[in-house]
C-alpha positions in Angstrom: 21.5 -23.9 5.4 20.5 -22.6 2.3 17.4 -19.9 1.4 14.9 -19.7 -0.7 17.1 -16.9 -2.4 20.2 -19.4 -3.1 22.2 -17.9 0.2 24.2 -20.0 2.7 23.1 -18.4 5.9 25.3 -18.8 8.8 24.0 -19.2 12.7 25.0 -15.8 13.7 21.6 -14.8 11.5 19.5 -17.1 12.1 16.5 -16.3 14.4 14.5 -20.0 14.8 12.4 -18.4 17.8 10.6 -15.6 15.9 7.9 -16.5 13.5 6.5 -14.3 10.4 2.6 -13.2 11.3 2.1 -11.6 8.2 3.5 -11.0 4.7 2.6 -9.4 1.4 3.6 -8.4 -1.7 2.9 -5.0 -2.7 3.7 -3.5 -6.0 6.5 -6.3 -6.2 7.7 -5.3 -2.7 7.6 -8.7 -0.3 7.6 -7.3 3.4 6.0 -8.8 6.3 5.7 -8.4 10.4 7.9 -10.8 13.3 6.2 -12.2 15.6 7.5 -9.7 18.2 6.4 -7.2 16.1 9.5 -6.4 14.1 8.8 -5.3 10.3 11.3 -6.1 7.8 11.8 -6.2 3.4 12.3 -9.5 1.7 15.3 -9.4 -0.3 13.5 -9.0 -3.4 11.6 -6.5 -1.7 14.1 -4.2 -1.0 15.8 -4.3 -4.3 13.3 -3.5 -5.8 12.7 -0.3 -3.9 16.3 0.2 -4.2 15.8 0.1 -8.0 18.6 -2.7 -8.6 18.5 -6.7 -9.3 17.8 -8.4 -6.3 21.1 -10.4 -7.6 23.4 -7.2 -6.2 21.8 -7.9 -2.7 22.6 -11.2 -3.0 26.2 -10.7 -3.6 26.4 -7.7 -0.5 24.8 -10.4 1.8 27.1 -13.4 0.6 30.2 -10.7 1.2 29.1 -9.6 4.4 31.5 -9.6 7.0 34.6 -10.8 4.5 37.7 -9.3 5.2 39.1 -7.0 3.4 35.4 -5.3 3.9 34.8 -4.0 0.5 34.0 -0.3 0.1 30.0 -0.7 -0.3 29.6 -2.6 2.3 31.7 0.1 4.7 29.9 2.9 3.9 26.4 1.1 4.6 27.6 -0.7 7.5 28.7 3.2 8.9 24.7 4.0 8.0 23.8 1.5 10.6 26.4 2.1 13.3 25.1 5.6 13.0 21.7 4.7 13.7 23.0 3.0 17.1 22.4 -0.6 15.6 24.7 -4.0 15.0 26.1 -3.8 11.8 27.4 -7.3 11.5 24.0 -8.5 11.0 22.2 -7.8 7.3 19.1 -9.4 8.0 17.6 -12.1 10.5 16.7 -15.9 8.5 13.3 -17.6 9.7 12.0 -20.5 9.2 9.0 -20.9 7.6 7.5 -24.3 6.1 11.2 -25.7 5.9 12.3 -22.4 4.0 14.4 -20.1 5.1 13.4 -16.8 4.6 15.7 -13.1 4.9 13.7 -10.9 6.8 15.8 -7.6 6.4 14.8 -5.2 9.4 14.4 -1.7 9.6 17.6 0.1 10.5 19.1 -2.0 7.7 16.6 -1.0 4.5 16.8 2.4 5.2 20.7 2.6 4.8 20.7 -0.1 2.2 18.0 2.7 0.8 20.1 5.6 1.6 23.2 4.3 -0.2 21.2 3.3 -3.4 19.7 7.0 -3.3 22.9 9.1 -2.3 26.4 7.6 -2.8 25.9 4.9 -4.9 24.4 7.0 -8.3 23.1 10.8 -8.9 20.5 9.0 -10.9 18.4 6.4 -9.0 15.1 9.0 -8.7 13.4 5.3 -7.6 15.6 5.0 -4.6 15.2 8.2 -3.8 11.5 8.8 -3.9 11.5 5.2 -1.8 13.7 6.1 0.7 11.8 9.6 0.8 8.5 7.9 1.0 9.9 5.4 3.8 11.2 8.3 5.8 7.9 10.9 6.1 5.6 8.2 7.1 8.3 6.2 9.3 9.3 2.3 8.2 7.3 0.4 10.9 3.9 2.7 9.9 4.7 1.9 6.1 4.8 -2.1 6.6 2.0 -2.1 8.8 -0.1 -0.6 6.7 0.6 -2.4 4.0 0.0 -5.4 5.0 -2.5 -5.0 7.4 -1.0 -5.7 10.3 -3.0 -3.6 13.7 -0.8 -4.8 16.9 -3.2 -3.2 19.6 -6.8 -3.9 17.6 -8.0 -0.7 19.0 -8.2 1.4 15.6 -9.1 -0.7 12.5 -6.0 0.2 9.8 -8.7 0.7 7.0 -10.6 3.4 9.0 -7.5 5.3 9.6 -6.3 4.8 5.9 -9.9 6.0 5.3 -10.0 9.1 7.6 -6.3 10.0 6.2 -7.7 10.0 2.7 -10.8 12.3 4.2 -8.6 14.7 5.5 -6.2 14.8 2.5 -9.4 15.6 0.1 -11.2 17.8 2.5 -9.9 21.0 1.1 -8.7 20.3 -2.1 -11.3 20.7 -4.3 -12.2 23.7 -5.5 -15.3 26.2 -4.0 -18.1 24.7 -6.8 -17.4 21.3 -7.5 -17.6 17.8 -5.7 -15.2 15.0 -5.8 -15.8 11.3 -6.1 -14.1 10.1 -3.1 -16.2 12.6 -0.9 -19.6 11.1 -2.4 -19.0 7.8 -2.0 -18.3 7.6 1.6 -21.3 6.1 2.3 -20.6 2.9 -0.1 -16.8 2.8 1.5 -18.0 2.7 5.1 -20.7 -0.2 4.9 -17.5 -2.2 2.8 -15.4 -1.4 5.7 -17.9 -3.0 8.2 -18.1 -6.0 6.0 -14.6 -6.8 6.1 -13.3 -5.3 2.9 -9.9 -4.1 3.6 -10.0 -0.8 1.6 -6.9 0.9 1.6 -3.7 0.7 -0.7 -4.8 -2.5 -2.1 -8.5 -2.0 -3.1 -9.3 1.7 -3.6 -12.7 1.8 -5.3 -12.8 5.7 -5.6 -10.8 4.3 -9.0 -13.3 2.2 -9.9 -16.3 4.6 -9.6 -14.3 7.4 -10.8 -14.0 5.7 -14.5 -17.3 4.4 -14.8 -18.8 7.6 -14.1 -16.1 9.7 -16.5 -17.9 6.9 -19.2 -21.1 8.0 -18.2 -20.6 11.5 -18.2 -18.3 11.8 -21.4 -21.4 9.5 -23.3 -24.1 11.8 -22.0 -22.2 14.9 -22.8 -22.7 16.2 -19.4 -20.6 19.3 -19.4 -23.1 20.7 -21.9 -26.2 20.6 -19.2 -23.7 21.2 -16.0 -20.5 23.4 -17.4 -16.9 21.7 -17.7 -15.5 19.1 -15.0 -11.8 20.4 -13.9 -8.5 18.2 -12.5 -7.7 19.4 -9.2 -4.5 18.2 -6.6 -5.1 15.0 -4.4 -2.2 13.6 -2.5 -2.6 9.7 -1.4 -1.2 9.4 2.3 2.5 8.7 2.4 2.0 5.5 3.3 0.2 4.2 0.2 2.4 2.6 -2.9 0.7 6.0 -4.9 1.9 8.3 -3.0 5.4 7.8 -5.3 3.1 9.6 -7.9 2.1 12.2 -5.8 -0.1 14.7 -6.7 -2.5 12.9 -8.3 -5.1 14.9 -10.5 -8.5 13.4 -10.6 -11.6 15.2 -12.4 -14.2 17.2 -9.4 -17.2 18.2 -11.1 -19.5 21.1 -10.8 -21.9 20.8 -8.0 -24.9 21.4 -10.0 -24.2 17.5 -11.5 -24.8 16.0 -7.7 -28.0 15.0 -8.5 -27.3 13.4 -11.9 -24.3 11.5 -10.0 -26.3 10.5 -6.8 -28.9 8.7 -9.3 -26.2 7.1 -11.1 -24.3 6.3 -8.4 -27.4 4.7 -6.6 -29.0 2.8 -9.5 -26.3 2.4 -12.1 -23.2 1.5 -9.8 -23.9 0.7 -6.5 -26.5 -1.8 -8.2 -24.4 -3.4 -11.2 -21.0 -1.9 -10.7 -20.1 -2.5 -7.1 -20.9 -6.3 -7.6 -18.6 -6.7 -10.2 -15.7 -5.2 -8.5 -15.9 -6.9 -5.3 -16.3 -10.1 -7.4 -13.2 -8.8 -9.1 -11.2 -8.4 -6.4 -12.3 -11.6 -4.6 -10.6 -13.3 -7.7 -7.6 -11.8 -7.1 -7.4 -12.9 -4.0 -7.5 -9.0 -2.5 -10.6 -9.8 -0.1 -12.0 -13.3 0.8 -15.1 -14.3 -1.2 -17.1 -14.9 1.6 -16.7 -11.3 2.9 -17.1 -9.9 -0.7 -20.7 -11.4 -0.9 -21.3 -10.1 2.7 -20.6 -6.6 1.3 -22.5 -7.7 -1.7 -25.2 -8.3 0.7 -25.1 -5.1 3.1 -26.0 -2.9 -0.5 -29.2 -5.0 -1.8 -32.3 -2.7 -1.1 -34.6 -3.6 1.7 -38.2 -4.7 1.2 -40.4 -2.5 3.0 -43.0 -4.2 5.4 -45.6 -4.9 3.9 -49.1 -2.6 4.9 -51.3 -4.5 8.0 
């Protein structure tokens, strides 16, 4: 039977009686969650956290299990032996709408990942920092995450990813100043309710944060409130930014809070936020019908009127 990547797959890795419940692309990486709960890497996916053409993978899988075993596929087939797991199986195919699809577990991205990083070149910083990232946060937190996949429903993902983000800001701005992300926790939390998954995928700190650089740059701020400085902000490990890691966004002094709460209210939260939930509807990163519902949950309430 042949894949959607071109490969012949043979019965030994076939797996008709698990389904994929979820998959996404993020940042080019396809990934997704088995039915029993299993996360795994597309092909492409893991290539291109290995920093290679998805064609090389191609060629490993095709080779798999050929005699003489070639010296690539030794040493990665070692990696997962070592981690207690089958090595004669690269990934498992499923079905799904006729195609067959390479779901490429765990055990088997993170020494694909180790060889591109270690033994294969000094030089591949992209496999590194992948396999790195993949490693501190643990592969079956990683895919989850991304993709939004919550197996008991007792937390929701985006108010962890939320309170992970809290904690990782909480002390890193400097005695003085305020950052962005810390002030607009009361526009994050009433999206979260809505619906809006707001995490990796839609992070509208970014969003506020340049508007209100525009605004304060156009006003010439810094002359009423003093200089803005860049401080040290780490995404959690699990977010596609966290590659990037630190970030340095602007805090700004804390005698500006009440120029930015009046800003925020009547200039972003009333024109701005719109916009960017619209925005993201469009590209398909929240359903329209929840993006008008947070729409909804920001438009002023009418007082009652006097008896």
């Amino acid at each position: 039977m042949t894949s959607e990547n071109g490969l012949t797959t043979t019965t030994s890795q076939l797996a008709f009686d698990l389904e994929i419940v979820v998959e996404a692309e993020v940042d080019g990486v396809g990934m997704g969650v088995l039915g029993d709960g299993t996360p795994f890497l597309t092909l492409r996916g893991l290539a291109r956290m290995c920093g290679i053409d998805h064609t090389t993978l191609v060629k490993l899988t095709t080779d798999w299990g050929q005699q003489p075993t070639k010296g690539r596929e030794q040493k990665i087939r070692s990696m997962i032996k070592a981690q207690g797991f089958d090595d004669t199986v690269f990934f498992h195919a499923v079905v799904k709408n006729g195609t067959v699809h390479h779901a490429i577990p765990a055990h088997v991205c993170m020494a694909t990942l180790e060889y591109y990083a270690f033994e294969a070149s000094a030089n591949n910083a992209h496999a590194i920092n992948s396999f790195r990232t993949l490693a501190k946060k643990g592969f079956t937190d990683f895919v989850y995450a991304q993709v939004g996949y919550n197996p008991d429903g007792k937390v929701s993902l985006a108010w962890q990813q939320f309170h992970d983000r809290v904690s990782l800001v909480a002390n890193a701005v400097p005695t003085g100043y305020f950052s962005i992300y810390q002030e607009i926790a009361g526009m994050i939390v009433p999206m979260i309710n809505a619906g809006v998954d707001v995490g990796p995928h839609i992070v509208p700190d970014i969003s506020v944060g340049q508007r209100w650089a525009k605004h304060w740059k156009t006003e010439s701020l810094e002359v009423l409130f003093g200089e803005r400085k860049q401080y040290l902000h780490d995404y959690p490990v699990y977010f596609p930014q966290a590659l990037s890691n630190p970030q340095t966004p602007f805090c700004y002094p804390d005698d500006a809070l009440g120029e930015f709460r009046s800003w925020f209210r009547k200039t972003y939260i009333e024109t701005h936020l719109p916009e960017y939930l619209q925005n993201q509807a469009k590209l398909g990163k929240v359903k329209p019908a929840i993006a008008t519902k947070a729409i909804e949950a920001f438009k002023p309430k009418s007082l009652p009127k006097p008896q």
